[in-house]
C-alpha positions in Angstrom: 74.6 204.6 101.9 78.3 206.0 101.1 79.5 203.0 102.4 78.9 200.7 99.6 80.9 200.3 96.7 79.4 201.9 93.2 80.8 198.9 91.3 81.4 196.0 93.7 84.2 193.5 92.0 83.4 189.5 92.2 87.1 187.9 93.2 87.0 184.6 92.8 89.0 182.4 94.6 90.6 179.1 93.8 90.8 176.9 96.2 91.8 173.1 95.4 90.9 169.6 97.7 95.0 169.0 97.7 98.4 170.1 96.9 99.4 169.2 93.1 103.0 168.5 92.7 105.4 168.7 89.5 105.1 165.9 87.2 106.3 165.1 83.7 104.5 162.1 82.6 103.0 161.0 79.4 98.7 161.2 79.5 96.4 158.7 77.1 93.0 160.7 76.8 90.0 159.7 75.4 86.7 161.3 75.1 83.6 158.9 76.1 81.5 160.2 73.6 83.6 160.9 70.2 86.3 158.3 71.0 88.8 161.1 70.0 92.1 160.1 71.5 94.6 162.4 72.5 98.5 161.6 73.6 99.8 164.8 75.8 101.6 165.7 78.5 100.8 166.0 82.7 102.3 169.1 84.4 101.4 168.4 87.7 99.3 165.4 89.7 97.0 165.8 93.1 94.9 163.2 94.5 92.0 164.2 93.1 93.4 165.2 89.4 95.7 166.7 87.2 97.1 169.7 85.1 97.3 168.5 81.5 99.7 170.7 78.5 97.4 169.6 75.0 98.2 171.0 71.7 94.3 171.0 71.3 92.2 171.2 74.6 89.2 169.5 74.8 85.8 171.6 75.5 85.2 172.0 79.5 82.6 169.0 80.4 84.1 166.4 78.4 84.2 163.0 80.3 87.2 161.1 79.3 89.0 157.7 80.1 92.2 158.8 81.5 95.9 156.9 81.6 98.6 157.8 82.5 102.1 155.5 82.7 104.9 156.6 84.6 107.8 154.6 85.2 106.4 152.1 87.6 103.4 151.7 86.3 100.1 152.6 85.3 97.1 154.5 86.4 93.8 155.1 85.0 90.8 156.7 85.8 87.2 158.2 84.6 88.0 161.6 84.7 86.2 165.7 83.2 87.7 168.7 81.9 87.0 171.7 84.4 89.2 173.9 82.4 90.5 174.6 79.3 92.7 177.8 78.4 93.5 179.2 74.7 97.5 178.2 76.0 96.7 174.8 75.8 96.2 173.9 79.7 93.7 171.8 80.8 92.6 170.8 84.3 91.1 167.2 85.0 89.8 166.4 87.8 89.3 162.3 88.8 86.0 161.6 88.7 85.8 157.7 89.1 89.1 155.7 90.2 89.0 151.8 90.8 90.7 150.5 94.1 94.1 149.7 92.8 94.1 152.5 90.7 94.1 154.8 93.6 96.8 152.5 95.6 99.3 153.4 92.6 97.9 157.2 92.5 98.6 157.5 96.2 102.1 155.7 96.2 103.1 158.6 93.0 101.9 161.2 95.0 103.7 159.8 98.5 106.9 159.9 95.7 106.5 163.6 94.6 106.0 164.9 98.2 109.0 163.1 99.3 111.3 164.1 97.0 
């Protein structure tokens, strides 16, 4: 049994559902539980969610209400924390979007990728 490793290393590997694209944007969150609101900022947008800069992250598994405007318009969503980092960065992914909701996400997203 030379062959196998004395201390086998887990790599984990990050794979996301689609490409997120550079976005500036402002980001209303609030926590469905406290009510806490937060203003911050989103770095970068996908289809299914978004990369958030916070001056205080909220705890990994927090369901939030989630709005974010942009120039032409507004979009809002039922979304969770999957990550939170000591920096600040959170990741949200977009768990429940209403129909028009996703008609506007989609037409932001056909933006970024065309630009």
């Amino acid at each position: 049994m030379a062959d196998k490793l004395q201390n086998p290393v887990t790599v984990r590997v990050e794979r996301r559902r689609a490409r997120r694209y550079p976005c500036v944007v402002s980001i209303e969150l609030a926590d469905l539980q406290s009510e806490v609101q937060l203003q911050e900022r989103v770095t970068d947008l996908s289809l299914y969610g978004c990369g958030v800069a916070a001056s205080k992250p909220l705890p990994v598994g927090t369901n939030l209400r989630v709005r974010i405007t942009r120039k032409r318009g507004t979009f809002s969503a039922v979304g969770k924390v999957v990550y939170a980092t000591a920096d600040g960065d959170m990741g949200i992914v977009f768990a429940r979007i209403e129909r028009n909701d996703q008609v506007i996400l989609e037409k932001w997203i056909s933006e970024l990728r065309d630009r």
